[in-house]
C-alpha positions as CSV (number, residue, x, y, z in Angstrom):
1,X,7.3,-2.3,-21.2
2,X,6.7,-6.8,-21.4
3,X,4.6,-8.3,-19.1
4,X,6.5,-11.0,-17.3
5,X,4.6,-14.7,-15.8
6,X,6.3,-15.6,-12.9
7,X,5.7,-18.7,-11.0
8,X,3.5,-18.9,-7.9
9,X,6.0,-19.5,-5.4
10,X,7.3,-16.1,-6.4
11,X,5.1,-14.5,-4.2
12,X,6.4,-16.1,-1.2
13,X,9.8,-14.7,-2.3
14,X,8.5,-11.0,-2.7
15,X,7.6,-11.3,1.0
16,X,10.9,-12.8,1.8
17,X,12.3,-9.9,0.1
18,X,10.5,-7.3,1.6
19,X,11.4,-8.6,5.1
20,X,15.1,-8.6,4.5
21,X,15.3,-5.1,2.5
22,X,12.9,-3.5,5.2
23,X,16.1,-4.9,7.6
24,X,19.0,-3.8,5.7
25,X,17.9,-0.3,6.2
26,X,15.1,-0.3,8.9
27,X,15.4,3.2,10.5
28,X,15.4,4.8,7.0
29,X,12.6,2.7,6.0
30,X,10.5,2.9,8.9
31,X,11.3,6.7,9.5
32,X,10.3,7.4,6.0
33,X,7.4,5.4,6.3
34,X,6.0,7.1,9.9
35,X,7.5,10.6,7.3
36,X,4.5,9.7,4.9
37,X,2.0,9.0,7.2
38,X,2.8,12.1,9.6
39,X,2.1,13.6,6.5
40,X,-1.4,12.4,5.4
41,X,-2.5,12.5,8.9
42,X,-1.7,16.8,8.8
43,X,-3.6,17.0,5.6
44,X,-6.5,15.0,6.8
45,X,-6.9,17.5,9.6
46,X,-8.1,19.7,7.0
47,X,-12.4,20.2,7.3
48,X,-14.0,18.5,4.4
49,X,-11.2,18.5,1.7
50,X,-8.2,16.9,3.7
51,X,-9.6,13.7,3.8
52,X,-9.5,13.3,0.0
53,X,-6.3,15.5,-0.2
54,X,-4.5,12.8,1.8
55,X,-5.8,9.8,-0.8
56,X,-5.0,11.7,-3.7
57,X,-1.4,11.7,-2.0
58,X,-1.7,8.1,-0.9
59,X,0.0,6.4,-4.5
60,X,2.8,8.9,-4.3
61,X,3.4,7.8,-0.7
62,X,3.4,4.2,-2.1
63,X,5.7,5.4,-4.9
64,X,8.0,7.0,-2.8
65,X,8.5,3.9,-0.6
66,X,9.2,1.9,-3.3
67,X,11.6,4.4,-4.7
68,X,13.0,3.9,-1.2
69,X,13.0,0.4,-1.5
70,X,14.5,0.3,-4.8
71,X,17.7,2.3,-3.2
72,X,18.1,0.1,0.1
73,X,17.8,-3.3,-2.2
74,X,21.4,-1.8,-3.9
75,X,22.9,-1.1,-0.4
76,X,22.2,2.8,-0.7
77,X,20.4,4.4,2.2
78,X,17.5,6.3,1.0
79,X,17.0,9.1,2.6
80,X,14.2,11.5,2.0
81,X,16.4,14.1,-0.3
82,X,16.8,10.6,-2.4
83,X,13.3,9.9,-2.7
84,X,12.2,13.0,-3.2
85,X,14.9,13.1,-6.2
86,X,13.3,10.2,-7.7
87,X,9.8,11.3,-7.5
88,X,10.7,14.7,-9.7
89,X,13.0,12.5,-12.2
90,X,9.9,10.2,-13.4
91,X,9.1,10.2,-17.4
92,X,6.1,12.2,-17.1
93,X,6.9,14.8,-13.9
94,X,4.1,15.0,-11.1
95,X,1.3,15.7,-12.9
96,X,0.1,12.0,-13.7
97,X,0.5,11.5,-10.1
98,X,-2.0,13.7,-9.2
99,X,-4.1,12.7,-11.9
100,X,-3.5,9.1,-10.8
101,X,-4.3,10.2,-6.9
102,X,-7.4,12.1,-7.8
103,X,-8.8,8.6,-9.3
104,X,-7.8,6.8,-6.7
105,X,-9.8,9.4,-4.7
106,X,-12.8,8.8,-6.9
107,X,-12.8,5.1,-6.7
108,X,-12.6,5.3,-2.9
109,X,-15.3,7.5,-2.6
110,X,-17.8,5.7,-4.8
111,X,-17.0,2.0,-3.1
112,X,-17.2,3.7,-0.1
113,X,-20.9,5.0,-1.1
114,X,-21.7,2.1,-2.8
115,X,-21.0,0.4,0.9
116,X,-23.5,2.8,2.3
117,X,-26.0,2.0,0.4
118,X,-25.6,-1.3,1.7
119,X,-25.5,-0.3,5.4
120,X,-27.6,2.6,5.4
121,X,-23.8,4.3,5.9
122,X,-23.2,2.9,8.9
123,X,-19.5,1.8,7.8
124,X,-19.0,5.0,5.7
125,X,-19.4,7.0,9.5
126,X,-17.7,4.6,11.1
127,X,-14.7,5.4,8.7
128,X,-15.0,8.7,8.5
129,X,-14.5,8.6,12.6
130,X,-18.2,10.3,12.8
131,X,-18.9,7.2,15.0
132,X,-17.3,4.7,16.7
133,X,-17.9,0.9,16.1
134,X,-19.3,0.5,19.5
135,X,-22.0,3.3,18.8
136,X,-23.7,1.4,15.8
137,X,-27.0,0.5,17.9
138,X,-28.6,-2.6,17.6
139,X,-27.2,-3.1,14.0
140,X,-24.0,-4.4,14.4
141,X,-25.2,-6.7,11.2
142,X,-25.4,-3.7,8.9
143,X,-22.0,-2.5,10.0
144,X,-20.6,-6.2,9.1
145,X,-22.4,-6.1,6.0
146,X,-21.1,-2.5,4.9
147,X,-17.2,-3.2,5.7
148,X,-17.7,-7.1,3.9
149,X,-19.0,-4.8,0.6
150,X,-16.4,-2.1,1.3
151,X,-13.7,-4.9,1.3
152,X,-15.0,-7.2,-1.9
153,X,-15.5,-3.8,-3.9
154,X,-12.0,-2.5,-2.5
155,X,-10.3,-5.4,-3.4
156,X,-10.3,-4.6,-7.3
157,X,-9.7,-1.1,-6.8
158,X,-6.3,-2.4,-5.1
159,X,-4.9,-4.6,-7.4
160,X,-5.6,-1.7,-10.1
161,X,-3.3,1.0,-8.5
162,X,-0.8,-2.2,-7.0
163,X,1.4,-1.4,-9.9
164,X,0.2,2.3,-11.5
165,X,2.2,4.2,-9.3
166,X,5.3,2.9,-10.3
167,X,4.5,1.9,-14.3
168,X,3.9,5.7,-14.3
169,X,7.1,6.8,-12.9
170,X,9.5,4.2,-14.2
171,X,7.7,3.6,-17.5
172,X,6.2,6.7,-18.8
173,X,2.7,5.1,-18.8
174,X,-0.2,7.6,-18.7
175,X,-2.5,6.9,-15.7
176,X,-5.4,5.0,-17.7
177,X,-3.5,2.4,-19.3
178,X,-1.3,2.0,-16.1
179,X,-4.7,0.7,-13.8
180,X,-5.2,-1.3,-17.0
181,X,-1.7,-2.6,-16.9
182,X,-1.8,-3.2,-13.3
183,X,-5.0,-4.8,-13.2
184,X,-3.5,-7.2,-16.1
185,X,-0.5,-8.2,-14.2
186,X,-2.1,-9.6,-10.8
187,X,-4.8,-11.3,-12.9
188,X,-2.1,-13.2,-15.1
189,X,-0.1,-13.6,-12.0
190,X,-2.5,-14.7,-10.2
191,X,-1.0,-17.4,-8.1
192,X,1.8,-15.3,-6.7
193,X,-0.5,-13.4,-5.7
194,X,-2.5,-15.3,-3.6
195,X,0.5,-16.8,-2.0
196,X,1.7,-13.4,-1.8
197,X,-1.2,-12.6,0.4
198,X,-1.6,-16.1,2.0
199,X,2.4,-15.8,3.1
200,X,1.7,-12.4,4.9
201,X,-1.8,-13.6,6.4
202,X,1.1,-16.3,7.4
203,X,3.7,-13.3,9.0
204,X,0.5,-11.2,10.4
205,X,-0.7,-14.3,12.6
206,X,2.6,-15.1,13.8
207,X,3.6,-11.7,14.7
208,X,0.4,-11.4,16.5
209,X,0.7,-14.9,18.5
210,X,4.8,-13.5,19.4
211,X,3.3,-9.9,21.2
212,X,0.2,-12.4,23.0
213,X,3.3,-14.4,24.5
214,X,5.8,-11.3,25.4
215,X,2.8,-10.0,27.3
216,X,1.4,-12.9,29.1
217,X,5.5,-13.3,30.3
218,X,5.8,-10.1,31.3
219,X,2.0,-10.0,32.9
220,X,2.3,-6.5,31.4
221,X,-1.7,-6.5,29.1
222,X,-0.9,-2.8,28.8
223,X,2.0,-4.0,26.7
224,X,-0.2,-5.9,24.3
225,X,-2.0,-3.3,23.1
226,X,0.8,-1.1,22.4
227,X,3.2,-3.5,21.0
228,X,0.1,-4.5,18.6
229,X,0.4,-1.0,17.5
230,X,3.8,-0.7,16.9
231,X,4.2,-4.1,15.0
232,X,1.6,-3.0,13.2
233,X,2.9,-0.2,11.6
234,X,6.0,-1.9,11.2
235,X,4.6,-5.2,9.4
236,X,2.6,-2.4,7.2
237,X,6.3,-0.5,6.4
238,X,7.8,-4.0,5.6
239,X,4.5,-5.0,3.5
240,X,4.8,-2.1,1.4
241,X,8.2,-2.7,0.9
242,X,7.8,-5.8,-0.8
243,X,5.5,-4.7,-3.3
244,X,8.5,-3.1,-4.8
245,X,9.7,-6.7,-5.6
246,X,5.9,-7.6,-7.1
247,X,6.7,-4.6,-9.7
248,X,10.6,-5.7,-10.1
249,X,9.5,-9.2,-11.4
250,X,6.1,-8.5,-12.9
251,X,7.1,-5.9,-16.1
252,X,10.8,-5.7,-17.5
253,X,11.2,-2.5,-19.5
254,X,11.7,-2.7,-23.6
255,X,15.4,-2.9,-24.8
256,X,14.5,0.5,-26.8
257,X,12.8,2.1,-23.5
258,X,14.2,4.8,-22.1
259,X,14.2,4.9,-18.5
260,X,14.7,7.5,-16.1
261,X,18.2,7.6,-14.4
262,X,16.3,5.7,-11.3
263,X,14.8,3.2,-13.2
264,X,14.9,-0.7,-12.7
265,X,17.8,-2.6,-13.3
């Protein structure tokens, strides 16, 4: 596995990418991606452990879409029996997904506590859907401060499991090394990135100013909310579609690797 250095404007290109896989096959894409979430959202229901069940689960969702990605940006239409396929064909089997899922877990949990040490948990029970946003009394400063130090503290903890999914699966690297891996690869391409981000803060603002004008046409406000919702979800789908592309151009695999029969090309 070789680190490549791409140039910043790659990361506008990743987005670009995304966008037009997500519609090449957009109701296998989307469907899968609502699939996934259906499922998290059943395991959460589950008192006191289905909450962190559904993180542990959260980077084989993310591996699963890119798998799905992977199969839609070579004209194949990836349907769950695909995905699912490629998720049992990795280097290493299941298990250092789990074991990769239980650390994101453990990372989530501790930035979330060190945010309510900040806020006295306000944000924590916020999250957690203990209490709404509304309900945060005459505090609404804490609250800010919590989700700022949720965010900054999140933000590493991001980048480290961007790529560890995937260098897992496609590279036979053991969990450990792949958040080291990962965490290497956004840091030495850095600019892309940014412009990553910055291009979809781009897509997100635009989106947003499209649903404000369909509803003030329409004089339909109910519609706002909802199409909100739904774009949402879809921009989300199409965003995790393109970090497929970040992995694609960020590691190349050795000429004496051997890859998994699903493996980049």
């Amino acid at each position: 596995m070789k680190l490549q250095i791409v140039p910043a404007r790659t990361g506008a290109l990743w987005v670009r990418l995304g966008i037009q896989t997500f519609f090449q096959q957009p109701l296998a894409l989307a469907g899968l991606f609502f699939m996934c979430m259906a499922a998290l959202s059943i395991v959460s229901l589950v008192p006191i452990l289905g909450s962190i069940a559904a993180m542990v689960f959260l980077p084989t969702m993310a591996l699963a879409l890119m798998a799905a990605t992977q199969e839609a940006s070579k004209g194949k239409f990836p349907t769950p029996n695909i995905v699912l396929g490629a998720l049992r064909a990795g280097q290493q089997g299941m298990r250092p997904m789990l074991v990769l899922g239980a650390l994101y877990a453990a990372g989530f949990l501790v930035v979330l506590g060190i945010s309510a040490l900040v806020d006295g948990g306000e944000f924590a029970r916020v999250f957690l859907g203990n209490r709404g946003a509304e309900d945060t009394g005459d505090e609404p400063l804490r609250l800010q401060a919590g989700m700022l130090a949720f965010m900054v503290l999140h933000l590493p903890l991001s980048l480290a499991f961007w790529h560890a999914p995937a260098l897992v699966h496609w590279h036979g690297i053991s969990p450990g090394k792949s958040l080291f891996f990962s965490l290497v690869a956004c840091w030495r391409n850095k600019g892309a990135y940014v412009l990553f981000g910055l291009s979809w803060f781009g897509v997100l603002l635009v989106v947003g100013m499209v649903v404000q004008l369909l509803a003030a046409l329409l004089d339909q406000p109910a519609f706002l909310g909802v199409g909100a919702f739904v774009v949402t979800l879809l921009t989300t789908c199409m965003f995790l579609t393109s970090i497929y592309f970040s992995f694609r151009d960020s590691f190349s695999a050795d000429d004496a690797e051997v890859k998994a029969p699903d493996a980049i090309e």
